[in-house]
C-alpha positions as CSV (number, residue, x, y, z in Angstrom):
1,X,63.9,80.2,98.2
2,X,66.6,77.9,98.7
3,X,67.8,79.4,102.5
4,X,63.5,78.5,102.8
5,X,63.8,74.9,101.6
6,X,67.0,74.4,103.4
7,X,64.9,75.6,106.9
8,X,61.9,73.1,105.6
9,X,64.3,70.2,105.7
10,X,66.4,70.7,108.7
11,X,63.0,70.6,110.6
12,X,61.7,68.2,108.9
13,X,64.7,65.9,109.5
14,X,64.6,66.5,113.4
15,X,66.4,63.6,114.4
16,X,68.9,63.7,112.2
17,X,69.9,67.3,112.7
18,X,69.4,66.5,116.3
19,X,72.5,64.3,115.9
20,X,74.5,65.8,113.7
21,X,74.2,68.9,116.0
22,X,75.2,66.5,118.9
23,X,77.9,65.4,116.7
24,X,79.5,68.6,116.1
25,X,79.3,70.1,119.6
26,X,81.0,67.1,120.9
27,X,84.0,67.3,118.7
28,X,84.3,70.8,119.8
29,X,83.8,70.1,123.6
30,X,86.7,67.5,123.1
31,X,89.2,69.7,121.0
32,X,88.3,72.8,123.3
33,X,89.0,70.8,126.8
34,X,92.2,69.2,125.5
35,X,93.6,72.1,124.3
36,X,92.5,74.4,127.0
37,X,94.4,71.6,129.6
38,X,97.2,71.3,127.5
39,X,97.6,75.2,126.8
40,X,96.6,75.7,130.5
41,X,98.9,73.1,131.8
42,X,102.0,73.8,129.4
43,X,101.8,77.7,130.4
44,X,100.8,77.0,134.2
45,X,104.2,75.0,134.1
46,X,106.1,77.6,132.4
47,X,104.9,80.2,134.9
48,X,106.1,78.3,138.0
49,X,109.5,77.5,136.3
50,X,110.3,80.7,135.3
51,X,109.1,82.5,138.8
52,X,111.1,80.0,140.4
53,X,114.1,79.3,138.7
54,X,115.2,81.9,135.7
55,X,113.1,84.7,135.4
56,X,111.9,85.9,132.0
57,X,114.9,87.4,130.8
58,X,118.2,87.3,132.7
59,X,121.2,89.6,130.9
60,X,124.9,88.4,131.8
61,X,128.3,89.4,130.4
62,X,128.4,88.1,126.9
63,X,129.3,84.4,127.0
64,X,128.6,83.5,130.6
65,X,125.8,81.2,129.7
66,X,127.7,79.2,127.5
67,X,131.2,79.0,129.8
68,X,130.3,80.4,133.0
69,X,133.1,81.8,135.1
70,X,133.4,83.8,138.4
71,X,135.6,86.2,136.7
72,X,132.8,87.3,133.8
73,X,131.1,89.7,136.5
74,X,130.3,93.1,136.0
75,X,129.1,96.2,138.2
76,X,125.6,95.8,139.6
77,X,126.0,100.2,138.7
78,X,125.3,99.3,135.3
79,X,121.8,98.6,135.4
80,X,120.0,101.1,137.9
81,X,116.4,101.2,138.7
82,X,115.7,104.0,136.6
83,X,116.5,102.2,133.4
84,X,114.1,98.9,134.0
85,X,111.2,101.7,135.0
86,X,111.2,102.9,131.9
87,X,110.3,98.8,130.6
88,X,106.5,98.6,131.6
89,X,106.8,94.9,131.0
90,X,109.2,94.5,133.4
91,X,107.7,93.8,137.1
92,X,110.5,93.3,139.1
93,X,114.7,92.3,138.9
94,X,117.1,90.9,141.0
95,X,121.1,91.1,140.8
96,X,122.6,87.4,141.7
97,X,126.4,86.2,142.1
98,X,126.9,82.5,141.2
99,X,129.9,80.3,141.9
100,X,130.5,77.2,144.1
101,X,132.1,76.2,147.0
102,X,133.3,72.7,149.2
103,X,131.4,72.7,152.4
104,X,132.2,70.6,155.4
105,X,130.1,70.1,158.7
106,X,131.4,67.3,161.0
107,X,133.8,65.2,159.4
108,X,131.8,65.3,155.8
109,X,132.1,67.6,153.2
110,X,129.9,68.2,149.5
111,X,130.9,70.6,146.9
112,X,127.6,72.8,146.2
113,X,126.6,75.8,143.7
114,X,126.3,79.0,145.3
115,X,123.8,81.6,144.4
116,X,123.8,85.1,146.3
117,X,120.3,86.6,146.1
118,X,119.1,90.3,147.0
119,X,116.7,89.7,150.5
120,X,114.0,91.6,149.0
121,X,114.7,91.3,145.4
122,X,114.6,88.0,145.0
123,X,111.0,87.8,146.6
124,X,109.7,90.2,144.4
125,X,111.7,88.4,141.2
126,X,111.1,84.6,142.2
127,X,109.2,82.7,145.1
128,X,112.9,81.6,147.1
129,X,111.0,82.8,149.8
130,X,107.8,80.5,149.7
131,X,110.1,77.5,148.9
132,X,112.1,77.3,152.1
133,X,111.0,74.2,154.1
134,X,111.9,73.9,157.1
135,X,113.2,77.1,158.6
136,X,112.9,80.5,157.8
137,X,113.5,82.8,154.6
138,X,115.9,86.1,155.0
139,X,114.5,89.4,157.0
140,X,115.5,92.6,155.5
141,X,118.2,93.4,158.4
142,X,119.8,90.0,158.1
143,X,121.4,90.6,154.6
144,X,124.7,91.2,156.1
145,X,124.1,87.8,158.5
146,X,126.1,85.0,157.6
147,X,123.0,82.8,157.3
148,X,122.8,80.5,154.5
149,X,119.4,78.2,153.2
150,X,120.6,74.9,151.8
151,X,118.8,72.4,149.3
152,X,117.7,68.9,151.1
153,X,120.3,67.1,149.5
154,X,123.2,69.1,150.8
155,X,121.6,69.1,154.5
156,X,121.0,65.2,154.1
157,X,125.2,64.5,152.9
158,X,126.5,66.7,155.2
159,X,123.9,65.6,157.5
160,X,123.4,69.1,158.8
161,X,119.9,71.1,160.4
162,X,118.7,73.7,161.3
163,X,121.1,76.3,163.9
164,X,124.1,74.3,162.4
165,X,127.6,75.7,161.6
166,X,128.6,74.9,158.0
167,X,132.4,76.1,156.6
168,X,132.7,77.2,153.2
169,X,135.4,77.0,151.1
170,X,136.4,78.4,147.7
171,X,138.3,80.3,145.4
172,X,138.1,84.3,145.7
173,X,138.4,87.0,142.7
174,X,141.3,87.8,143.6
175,X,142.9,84.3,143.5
176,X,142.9,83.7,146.9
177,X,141.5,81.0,149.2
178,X,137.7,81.9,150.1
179,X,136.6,80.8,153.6
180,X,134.3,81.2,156.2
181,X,131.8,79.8,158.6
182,X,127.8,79.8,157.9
183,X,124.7,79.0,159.8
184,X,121.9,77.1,158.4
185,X,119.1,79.0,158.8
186,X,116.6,77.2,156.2
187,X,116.1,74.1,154.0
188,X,114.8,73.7,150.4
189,X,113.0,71.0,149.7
190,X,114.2,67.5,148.2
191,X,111.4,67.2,145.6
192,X,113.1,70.3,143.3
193,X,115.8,68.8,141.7
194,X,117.4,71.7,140.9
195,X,118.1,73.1,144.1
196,X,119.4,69.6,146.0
197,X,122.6,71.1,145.7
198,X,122.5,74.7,146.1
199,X,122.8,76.9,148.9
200,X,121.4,80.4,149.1
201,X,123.2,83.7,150.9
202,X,122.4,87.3,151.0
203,X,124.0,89.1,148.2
204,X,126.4,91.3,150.4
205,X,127.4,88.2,152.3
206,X,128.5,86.9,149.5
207,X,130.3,89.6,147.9
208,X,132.5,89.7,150.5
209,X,132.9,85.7,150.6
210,X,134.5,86.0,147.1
211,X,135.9,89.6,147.7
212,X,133.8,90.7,144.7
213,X,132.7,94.2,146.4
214,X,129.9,95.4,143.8
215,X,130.2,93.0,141.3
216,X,127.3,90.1,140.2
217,X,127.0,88.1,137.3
218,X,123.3,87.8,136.6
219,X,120.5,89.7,136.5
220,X,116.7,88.4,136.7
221,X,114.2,90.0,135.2
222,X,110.8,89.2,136.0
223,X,107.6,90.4,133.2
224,X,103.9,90.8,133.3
225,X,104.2,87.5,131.2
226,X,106.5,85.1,129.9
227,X,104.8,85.6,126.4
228,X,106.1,89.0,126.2
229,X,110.1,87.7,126.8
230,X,110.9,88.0,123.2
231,X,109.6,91.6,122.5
232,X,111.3,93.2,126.1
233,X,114.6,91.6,125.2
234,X,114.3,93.7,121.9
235,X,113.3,96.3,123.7
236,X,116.5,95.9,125.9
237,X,118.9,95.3,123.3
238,X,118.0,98.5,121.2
239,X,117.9,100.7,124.5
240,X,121.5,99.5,125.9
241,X,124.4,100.6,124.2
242,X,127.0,98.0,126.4
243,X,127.5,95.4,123.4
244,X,129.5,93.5,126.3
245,X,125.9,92.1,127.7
246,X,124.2,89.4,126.5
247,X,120.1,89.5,126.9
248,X,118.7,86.1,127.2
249,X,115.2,84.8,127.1
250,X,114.1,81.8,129.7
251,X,113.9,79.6,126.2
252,X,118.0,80.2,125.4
253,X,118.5,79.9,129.6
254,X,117.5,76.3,129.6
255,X,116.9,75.3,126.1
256,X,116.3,71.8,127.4
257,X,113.2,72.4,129.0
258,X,111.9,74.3,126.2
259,X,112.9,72.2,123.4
260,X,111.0,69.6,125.7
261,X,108.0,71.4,126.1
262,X,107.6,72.3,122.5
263,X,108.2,68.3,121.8
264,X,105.2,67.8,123.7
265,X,103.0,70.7,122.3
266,X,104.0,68.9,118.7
267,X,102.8,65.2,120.1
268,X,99.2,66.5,121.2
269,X,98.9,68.3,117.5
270,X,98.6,64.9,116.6
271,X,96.0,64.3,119.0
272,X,94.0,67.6,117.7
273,X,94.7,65.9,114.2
274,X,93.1,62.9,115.1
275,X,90.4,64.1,117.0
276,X,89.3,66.5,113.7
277,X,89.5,63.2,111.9
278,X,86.9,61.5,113.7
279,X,84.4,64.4,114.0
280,X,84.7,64.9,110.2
281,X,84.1,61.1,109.6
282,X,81.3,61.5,112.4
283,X,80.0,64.5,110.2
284,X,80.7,62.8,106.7
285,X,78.4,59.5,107.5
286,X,75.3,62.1,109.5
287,X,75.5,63.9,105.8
288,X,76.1,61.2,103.6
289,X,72.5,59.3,105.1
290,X,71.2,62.3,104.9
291,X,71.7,62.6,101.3
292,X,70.8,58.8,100.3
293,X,67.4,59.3,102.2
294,X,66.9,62.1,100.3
295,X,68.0,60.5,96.6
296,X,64.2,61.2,95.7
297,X,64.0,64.5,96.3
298,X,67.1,65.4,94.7
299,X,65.7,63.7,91.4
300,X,62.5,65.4,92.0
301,X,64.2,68.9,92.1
302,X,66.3,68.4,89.4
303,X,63.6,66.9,87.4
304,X,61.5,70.3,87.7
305,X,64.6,72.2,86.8
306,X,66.4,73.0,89.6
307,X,70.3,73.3,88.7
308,X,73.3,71.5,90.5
309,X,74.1,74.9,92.0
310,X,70.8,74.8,93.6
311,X,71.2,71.7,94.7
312,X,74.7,72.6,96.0
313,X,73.8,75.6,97.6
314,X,70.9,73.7,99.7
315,X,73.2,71.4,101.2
316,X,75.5,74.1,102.2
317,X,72.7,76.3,103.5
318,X,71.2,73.1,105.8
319,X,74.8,72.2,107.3
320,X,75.8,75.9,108.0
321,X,72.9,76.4,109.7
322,X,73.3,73.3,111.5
323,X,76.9,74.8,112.2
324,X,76.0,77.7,113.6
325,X,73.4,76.2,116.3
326,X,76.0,73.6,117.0
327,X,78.4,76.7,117.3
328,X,76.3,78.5,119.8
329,X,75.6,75.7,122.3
330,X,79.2,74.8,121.7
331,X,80.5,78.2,122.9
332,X,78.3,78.5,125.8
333,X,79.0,75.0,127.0
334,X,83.3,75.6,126.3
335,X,83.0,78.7,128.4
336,X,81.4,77.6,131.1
337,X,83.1,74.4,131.7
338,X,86.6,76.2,130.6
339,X,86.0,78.6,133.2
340,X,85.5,75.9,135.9
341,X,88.9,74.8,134.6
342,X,90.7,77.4,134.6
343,X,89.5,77.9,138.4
344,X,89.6,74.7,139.7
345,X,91.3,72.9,137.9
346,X,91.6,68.5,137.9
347,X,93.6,67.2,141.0
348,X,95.2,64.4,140.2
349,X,96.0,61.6,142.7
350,X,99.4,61.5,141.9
351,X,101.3,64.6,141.3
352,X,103.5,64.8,138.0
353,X,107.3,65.7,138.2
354,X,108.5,68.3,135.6
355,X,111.7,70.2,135.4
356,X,111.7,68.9,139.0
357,X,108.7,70.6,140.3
358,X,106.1,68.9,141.5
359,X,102.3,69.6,140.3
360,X,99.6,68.3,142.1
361,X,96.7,69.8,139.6
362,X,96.1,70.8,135.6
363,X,94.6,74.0,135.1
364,X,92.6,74.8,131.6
365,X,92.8,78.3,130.1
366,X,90.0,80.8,127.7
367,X,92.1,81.9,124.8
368,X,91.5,82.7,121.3
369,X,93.2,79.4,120.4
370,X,91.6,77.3,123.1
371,X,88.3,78.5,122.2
372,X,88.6,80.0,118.0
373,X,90.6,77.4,117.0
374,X,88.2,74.4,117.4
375,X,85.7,76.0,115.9
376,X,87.8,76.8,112.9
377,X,88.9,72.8,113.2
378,X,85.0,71.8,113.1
379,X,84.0,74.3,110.4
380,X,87.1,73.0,108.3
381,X,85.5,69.6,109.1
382,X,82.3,69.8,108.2
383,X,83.7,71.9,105.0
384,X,85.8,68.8,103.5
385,X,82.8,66.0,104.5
386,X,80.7,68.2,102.7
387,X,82.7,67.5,99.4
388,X,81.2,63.6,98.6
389,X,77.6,64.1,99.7
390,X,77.8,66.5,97.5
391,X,79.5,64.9,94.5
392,X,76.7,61.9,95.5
393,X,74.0,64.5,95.3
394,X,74.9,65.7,91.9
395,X,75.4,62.3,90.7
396,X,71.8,62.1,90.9
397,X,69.9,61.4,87.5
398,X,66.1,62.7,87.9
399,X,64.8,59.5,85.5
400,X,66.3,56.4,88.1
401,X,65.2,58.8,91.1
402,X,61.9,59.0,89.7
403,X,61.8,55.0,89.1
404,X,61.9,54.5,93.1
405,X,58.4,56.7,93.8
């Protein structure tokens, strides 16, 4: 009877069902796109850093991160392929050996970090490869060539190009003076920050630089996802008996960048917040005409014996209802548009700088939380600016409703 009477009036009232179903699939639209480009965006960023940069998890000798030091190496023998097989997570790894170096070419010197890579590992691992720009990345027989790619800043102070011949000079393991002549055989670009002053060598190549023979001091590990960092490093931890090796996750590798990120992720909650606001204020005034048009009828039903329950019940049974079409068309129009975001993306006329990569578009993404979570947002919504109407409704007294016939 009363899921009848609550169909009766939602027809009856086209117009202003009409709008309060406009009203609701609005707010969603809104909450779905912003947090589909700010989850989209914030993971699409995360993504690129870690492929670039750190990898998902890289595992050192206990306390490099915090005082790194040529000397806390260890044996590239302790981690063979067969153990990260046995991780399905893991997609690729790549052993590295880090330390600096003074560099001179004509006259001009500039002291730079030094990062030896594997050739093929480190494509598989990170996109060094793709980021080279001018020149050429590494073939697979040149990785005991000494051939070295350099960030734009240290080719523009040492004013050095392609073909050129760069010394290198350093401290070895075994306290001895490093040197030796390199060619420049590629160029990072000046728009990543974080490789200005870096040059790149085959891993061999540099072994022998720093008379290290075997030994690294980082390993890369590259997942399925950055979402699953956390649970592999576990996974790792409880599968390697070493307790010499620390295990770190891309968030403890630059905490900076994460503690920024999740900064930002706090600032739009406020935006959600506010956004929620206005659609339940949208909702609360659609409902709270509704009710005073319908002051009469409330007086009228009480008057022939309804109870407040009933009256109570009606109310929720016309604005679910009204929920769930709004729902439906809300849905169909997220998914759509989300997947043309997600795809396409927005270009933006001026790319953004983060972490010192530059982005030139925001991409959306179709997740439970991009997509459930509004919908919880609007039902919540609707649920509180149901409260006064209703309150109003039951405030009704059937003698001065009957009065205004």
């Amino acid at each position: 009877m009363i899921l009848s009477i609550a169909f009766r009036n939602i027809f009856r009232q086209k117009r202003r069902s009409i709008i309060t179903v406009l009203i609701l699939v609005s707010g969603y639209l809104v909450m779905c796109w912003a947090m589909s480009m700010a989850e989209g965006s914030y993971n699409h960023i995360i993504d690129k850093f870690t492929q670039n940069f750190t990898g998902h998890i890289q595992i050192h000798k206990d306390g490099y991160l915090d005082s790194p030091s040529l000397y806390k190496s260890f044996d590239k023998k302790k981690f063979t392929k067969n153990w990260f097989d046995k991780k399905r997570a893991v997609k690729s790894y790549s052993f590295r050996l880090i330390s600096s170096a003074l560099l001179y070419h004509q006259e001009r010197s500039v002291p730079a970090k030094v990062v030896g890579v594997e050739v093929e590992g480190e494509i598989k691992t990170t996109s060094l490869d793709k980021r080279v720009k001018r020149g050429k990345y590494w073939l697979p027989e040149h990785s005991s060539m000494k051939q070295i790619l350099i960030g734009d800043g240290v080719a523009k102070s040492l004013k050095a190009d392609l073909g050129d011949k760069v010394v290198l000079i350093s401290g070895a393991y075994d306290g001895s003076i490093a040197n030796d002549i390199f060619t420049v055989r590629g160029i990072l670009p000046s728009d990543d920050e974080t490789s200005r002053f870096v040059i790149y060598m085959p891993l061999p190549v540099a072994q022998n630089f720093y008379y290290m023979e075997d030994q690294v001091h980082q390993v890369s590990v590259h997942l399925s996802s950055f979402h699953q960092s956390e649970k592999v490093k576990r996974d790792m931890l409880e599968n390697f008996s070493d307790k010499t090796f620390s295990f770190s996750t891309w968030k403890e590798v630059k905490k900076e960048f994460y503690m920024a990120m999740e900064a930002d992720k706090k600032g739009n909650q406020v935006t959600f917040f506010i956004i929620s606001f206005l659609v339940m204020f949208s909702v609360l005034n659609s409902l709270f005409m509704s009710v005073m048009e319908r002051t009469r009828e409330y007086g009228l039903m009480r008057a022939l014996g309804a109870s407040g329950s009933n009256i109570v019940f009606l109310i929720i049974w016309e604005n679910l209802i009204l929920y769930l079409v709004a729902l439906f068309f809300s849905l169909l129009l997220g998914t759509l548009s989300n997947l043309w975001l997600v795809y396409y993306g927005i270009s933006l006329s001026v790319p953004i700088d983060v972490a010192g990569m530059n982005f030139q578009s925001l991409f959306g993404e179709i997740s439970f939380f991009t997509m459930g979570v509004p919908a919880i947002l609007i039902l919540v919504s609707v649920s509180l600016a149901l409260v006064f109407p209703i309150l109003k409704a039951l405030s009704v007294e059937p003698q001065e409703a009957m009065r205004s016939y």
